[in-house]
C-alpha positions in Angstrom: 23.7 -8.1 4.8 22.4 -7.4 8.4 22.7 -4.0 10.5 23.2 -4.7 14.4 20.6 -3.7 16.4 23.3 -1.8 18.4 23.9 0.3 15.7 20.5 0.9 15.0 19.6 1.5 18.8 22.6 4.2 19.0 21.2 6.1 15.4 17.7 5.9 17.0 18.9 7.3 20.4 21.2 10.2 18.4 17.4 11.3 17.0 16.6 13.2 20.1 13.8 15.1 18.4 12.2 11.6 18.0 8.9 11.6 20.3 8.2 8.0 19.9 9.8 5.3 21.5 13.1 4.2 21.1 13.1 0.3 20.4 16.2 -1.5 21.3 15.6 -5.2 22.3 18.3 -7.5 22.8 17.1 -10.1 20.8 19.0 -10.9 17.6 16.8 -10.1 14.6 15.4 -13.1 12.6 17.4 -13.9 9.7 15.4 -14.6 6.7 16.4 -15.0 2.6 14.6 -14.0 -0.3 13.9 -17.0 -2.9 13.6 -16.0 -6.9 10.3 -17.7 -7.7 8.1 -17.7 -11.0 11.4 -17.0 -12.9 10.7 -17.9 -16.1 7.2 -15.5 -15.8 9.6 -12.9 -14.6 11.1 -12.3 -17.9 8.5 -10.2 -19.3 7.2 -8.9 -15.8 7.7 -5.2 -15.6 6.8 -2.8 -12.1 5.2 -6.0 -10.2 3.1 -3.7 -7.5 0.3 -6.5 -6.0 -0.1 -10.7 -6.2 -3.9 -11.0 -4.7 -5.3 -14.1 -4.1 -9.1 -14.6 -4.9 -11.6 -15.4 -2.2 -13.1 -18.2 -4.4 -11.6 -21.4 -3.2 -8.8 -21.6 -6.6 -5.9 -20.4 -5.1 -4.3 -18.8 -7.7 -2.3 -15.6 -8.0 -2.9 -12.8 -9.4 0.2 -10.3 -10.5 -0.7 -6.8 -11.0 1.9 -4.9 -13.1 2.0 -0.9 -13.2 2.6 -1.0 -16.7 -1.1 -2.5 -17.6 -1.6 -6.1 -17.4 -2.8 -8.2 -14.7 -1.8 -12.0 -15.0 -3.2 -15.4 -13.5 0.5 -17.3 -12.0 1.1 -20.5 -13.0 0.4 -23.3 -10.5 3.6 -25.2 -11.3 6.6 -22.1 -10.3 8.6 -23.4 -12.5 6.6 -22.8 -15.6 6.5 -20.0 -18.1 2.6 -20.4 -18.6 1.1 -17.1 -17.2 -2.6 -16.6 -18.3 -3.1 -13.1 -19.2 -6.6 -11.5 -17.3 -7.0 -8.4 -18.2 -4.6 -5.8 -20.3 -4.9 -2.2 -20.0 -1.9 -1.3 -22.0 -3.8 0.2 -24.6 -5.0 3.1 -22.4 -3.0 6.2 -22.0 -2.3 5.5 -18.2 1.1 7.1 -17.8 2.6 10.5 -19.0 4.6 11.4 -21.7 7.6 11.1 -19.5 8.8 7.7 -18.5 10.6 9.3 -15.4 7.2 10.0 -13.2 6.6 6.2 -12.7 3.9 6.9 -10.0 0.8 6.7 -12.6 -0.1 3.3 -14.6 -2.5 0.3 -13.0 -2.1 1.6 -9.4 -4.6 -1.5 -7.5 -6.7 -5.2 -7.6 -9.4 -6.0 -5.1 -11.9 -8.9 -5.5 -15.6 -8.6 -3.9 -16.1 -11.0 -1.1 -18.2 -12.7 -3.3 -16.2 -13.3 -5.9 -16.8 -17.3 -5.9 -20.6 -16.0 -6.9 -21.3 -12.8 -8.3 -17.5 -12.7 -10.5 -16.8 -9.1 -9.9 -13.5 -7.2 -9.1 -12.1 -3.8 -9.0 -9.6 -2.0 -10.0 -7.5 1.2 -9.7 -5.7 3.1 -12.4 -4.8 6.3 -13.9 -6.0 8.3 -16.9 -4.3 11.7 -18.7 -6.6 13.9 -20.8 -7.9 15.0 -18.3 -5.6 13.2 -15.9 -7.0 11.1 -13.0 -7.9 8.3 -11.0 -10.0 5.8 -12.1 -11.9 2.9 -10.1 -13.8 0.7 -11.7 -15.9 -2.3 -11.7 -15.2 -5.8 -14.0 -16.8 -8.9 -14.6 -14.9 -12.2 -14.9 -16.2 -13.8 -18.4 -18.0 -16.4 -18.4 -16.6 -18.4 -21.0 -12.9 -18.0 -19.1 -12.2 -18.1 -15.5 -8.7 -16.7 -16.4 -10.0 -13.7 -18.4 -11.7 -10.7 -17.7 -14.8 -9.4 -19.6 -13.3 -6.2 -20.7 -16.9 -5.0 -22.2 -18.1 -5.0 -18.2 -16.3 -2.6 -17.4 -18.6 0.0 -14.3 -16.7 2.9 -13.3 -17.5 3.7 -10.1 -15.3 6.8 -9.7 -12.9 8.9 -11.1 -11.0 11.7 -9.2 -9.1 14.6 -11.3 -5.1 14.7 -10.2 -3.2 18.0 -10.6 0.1 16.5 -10.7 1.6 13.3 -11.9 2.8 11.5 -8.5 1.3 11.0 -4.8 -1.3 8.1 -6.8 -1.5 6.0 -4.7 -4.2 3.5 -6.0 -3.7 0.9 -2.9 -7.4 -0.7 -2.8 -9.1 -3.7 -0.2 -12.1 -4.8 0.7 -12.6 -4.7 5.0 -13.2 -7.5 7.1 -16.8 -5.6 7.3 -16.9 -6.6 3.3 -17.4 -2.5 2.4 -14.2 -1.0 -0.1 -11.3 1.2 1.4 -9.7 3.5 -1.1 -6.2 5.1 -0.3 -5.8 7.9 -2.3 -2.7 10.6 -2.0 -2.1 14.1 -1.4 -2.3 15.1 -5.3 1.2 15.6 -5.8 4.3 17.4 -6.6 5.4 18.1 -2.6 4.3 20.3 0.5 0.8 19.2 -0.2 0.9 21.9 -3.1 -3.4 22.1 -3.1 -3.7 21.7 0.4 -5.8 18.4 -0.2 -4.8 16.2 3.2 -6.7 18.4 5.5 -9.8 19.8 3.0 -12.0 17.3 4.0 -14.4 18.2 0.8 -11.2 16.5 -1.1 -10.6 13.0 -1.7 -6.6 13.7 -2.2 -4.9 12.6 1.1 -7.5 10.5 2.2 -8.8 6.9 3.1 -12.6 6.3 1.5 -14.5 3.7 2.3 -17.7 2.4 0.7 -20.0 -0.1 -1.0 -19.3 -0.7 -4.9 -22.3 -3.5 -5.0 -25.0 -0.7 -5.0 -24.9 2.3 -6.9 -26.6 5.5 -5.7 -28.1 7.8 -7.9 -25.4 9.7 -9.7 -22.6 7.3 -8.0 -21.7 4.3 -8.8 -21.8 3.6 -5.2 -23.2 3.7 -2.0 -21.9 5.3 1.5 -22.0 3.5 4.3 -24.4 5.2 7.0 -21.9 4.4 9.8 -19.3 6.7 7.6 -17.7 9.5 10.2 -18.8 12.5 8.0 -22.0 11.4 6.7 -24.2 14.2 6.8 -21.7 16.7 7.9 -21.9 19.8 5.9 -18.9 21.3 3.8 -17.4 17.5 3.5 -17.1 14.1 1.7 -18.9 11.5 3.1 -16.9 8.6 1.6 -14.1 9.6 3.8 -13.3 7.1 6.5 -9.6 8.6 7.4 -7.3 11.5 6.3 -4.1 14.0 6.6 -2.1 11.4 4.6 0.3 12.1 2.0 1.2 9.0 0.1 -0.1 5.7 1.0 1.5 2.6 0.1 0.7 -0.3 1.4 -2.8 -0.6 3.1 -3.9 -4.5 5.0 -6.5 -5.8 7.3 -4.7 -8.3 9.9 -6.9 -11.1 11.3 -8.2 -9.1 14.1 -9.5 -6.4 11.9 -6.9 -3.8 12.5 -6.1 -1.3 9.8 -2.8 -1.0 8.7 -1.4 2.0 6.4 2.3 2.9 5.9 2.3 6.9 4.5 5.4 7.8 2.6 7.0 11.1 3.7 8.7 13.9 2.4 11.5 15.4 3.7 12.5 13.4 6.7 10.2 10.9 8.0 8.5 7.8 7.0 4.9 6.4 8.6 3.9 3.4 9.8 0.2 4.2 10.8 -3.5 2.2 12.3 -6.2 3.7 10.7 -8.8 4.7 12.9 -12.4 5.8 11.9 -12.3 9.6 11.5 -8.6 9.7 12.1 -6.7 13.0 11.2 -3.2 11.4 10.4 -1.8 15.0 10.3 -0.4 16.1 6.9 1.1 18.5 6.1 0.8 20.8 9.0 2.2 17.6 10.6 5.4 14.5 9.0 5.2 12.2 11.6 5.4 12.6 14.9 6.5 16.4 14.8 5.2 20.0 13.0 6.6 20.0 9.6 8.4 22.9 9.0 7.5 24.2 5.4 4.0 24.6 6.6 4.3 28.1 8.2 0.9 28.8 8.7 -1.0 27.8 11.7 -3.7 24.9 11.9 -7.1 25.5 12.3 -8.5 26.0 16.0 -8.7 22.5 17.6 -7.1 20.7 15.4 -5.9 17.5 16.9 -4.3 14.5 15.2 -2.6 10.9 15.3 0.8 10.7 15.6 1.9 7.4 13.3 3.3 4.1 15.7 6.3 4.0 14.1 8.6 6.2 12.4 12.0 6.0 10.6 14.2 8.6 9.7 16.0 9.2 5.9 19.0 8.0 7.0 17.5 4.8 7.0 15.1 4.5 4.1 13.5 7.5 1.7 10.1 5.4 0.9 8.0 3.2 2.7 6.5 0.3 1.3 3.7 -1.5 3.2 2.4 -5.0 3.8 0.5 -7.2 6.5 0.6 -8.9 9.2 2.2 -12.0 8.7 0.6 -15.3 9.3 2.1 -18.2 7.9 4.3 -20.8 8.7 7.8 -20.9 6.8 9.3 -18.2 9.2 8.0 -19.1 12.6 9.9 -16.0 14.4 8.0 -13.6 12.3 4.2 -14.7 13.3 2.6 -11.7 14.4 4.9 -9.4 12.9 3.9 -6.3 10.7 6.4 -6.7 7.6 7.3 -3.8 5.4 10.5 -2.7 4.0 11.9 0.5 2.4 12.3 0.7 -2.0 15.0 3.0 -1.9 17.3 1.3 0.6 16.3 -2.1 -0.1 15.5 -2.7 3.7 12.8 -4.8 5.1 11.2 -5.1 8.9 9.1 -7.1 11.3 7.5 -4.7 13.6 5.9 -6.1 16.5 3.1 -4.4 18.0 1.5 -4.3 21.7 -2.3 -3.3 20.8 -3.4 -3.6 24.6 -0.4 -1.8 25.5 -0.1 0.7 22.5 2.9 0.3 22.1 5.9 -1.0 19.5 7.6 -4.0 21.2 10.3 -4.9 18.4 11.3 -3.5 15.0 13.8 -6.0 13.6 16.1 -5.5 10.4 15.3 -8.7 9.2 17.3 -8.2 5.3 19.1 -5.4 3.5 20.0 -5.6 -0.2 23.0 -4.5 -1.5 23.5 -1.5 -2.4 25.1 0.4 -5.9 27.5 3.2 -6.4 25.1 5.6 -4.9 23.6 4.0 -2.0 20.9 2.7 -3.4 19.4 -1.2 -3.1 19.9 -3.1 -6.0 16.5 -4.7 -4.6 13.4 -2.3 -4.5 10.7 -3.8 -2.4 7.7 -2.6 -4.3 4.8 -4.7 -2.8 4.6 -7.4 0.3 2.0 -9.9 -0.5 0.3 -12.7 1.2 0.2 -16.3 -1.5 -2.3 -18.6 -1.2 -0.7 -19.9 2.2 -0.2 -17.1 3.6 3.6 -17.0 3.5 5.4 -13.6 2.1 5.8 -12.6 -1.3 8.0 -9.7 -1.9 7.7 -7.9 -5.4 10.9 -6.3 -6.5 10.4 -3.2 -8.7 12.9 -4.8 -11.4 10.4 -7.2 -12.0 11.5 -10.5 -9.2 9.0 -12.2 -7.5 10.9 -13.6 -4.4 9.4 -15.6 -1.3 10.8 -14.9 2.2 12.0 -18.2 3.8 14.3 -18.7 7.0 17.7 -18.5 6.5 19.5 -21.9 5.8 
């Protein structure tokens, strides 16, 4: 199911408030389908959030479910034979009530030098006292395919009032240092004023170095940090104002790509820039956001996101990467994300030298049930091992995109 571009050009241009903008090439959108893969792993696959694929040369796949485990795919898709690498479903990761779905294993990253030194990381959440955890593991030595659960370094743990705004999203930078996405805390209107209290890590992008601990850290900040040294704040911070990231990539060119999920009205599409105020919550995308009544602090300045869509067209933004393979040829160069709630998935193209969005393209839409909902949640976009598109389905699919036939 497809939306004309006329019809989204006319809601765009009914937006008048919109300050970015309005796209409305005359193009016809790529047409792509989604392909069920790894279906007979899929049976016992619950809240699929990340497939990573391990800088050591193996190509294999790594599915990271909310619910605890983290599996090793099998190299033959048609197989059932998922190898089981590490299994946190023992730990209380989740509250009580199975409703507030934002907590669980939240996050996978593998150091550059993974081939060598074994070691990855991972995000997840703790209750008693609740919080994020990242931490450090070891691959064992006696099984490529399992992790040495008794290696486990934590590196950092951050208390969390509420139960939602996780985030978790983790990757190392092309400049091989660790970026963190964390949320604004939770519940809604920023309720501990976290996005813009820069001696917070709620509502911020960190950025560090895991392979060197620092005295009482079980890290080290990187000089070159935009707050290092700056009195009354955090200097792991790299970015901040943001309210729920989901979805955080590097393209090839080293931009930094973030996609903040709103509130009320708007969803964010946003580059991350070093030192970046990305405006929540005196700020939901491009414009004031009206349940903040009080004023912002003298000289406050920040960046508006590059694109923007409105909740008539999605309620939750889910993020991926620039895409850079070779199945869909009409989608190289595009910036592919999609929306959980509607079932909706773009290819944004972007003019960096120009600043500017030169295509946003409906490229599928799920169907929808009873209440408007899509019967297909897009939950994570992932690159495989050749860099074609994997798109996670919160009801537990894994499905590639390929051209439409």
């Amino acid at each position: 199911m497809y939306i004309s571009r006329s019809h989204f050009c006319s809601l765009a241009l009914g937006l008048a408030a919109v300050a970015l903008p309005t796209i409305c090439a005359a193009a016809e959108a790529p047409k792509i389908q989604l392909t069920p893969v790894f279906e007979k792993v899929q049976m016992t696959v619950e809240r699929p959030i990340s497939v990573v694929v391990p800088p050591d040369g193996s190509n294999r796949l790594f599915l990271v479910q909310q619910r605890g485990k983290i599996l090793v795919l099998p190299k033959d898709e048609s197989s059932a034979d998922a190898k089981v690498f590490l299994d946190f479903t023992d730990r209380k990761m989740e509250a009580n009530d199975q409703a507030k779905f934002e907590e669980g294993l939240l996050g996978l990253a593998f150091a550059p030098d993974f081939a060598k030194s074994g070691k990855f990381y991972v995000s997840y959440s703790q209750q008693d006292i609740k919080r994020s955890v990242y931490s450090e593991f070891k691959v064992s030595k006696d099984d490529p395919n399992k992790a040495d659960m008794a290696s486990e370094r934590i590196l950092l743990e951050v208390p969390q009032p509420f139960w939602n705004h996780n985030s978790g999203n983790m990757v190392f930078g092309p400049d091989g240092y660790l970026y963190l996405s964390f949320g604004d805390g939770g519940k809604r209107d920023d309720a501990t004023r976290s996005a813009q209290n820069l001696f917070m890590l709620l509502g911020k992008v960190l950025r560090i170095d895991p392979s060197k601990p620092s005295g009482s850290r079980g890290y080290t900040v990187p000089q070159d940090n935009p707050f290092v040294g700056k009195e009354g704040t955090r200097d792991e911070i790299w970015a901040y104002g943001l309210r729920n990231p989901w979805g955080i990539s590097f393209d090839e060119e080293g931009t930094f790509w973030l996609a903040d999920v709103g509130q009320d009205v708007w969803e964010e599409v946003n580059l991350i820039e070093k030192g970046g105020n990305y405006g929540w919550s005196f700020r939901e995308g491009a414009r004031p956001f009206p349940l903040r009544t009080d004023a912002p602090p003298a000289g406050f300045t920040s960046i508006d996101p590059i694109h923007e869509y409105a909740h008539s067209d999605g309620i939750s933004i889910t993020g991926g990467f620039v895409y850079r393979g070779e199945k869909v040829p009409a989608l190289k160069g595009a910036y592919i994300y999609g929306d959980w709630g509607f079932g909706r998935i773009w290819a944004l193209k972007y003019d960096k030298a120009a600043k500017k969005v030169i295509s946003n393209d409906l490229i599928y839409e799920a169907a929808r049930d009873t209440k408007g909902k899509g019967l297909m949640k897009p939950n994570a976009f992932c690159e495989d091992q050749n860099k074609e598109i994997l798109v996670l389905d919160w009801g537990g699919k894994i499905l590639r995109v390929e051209a439409a036939k």
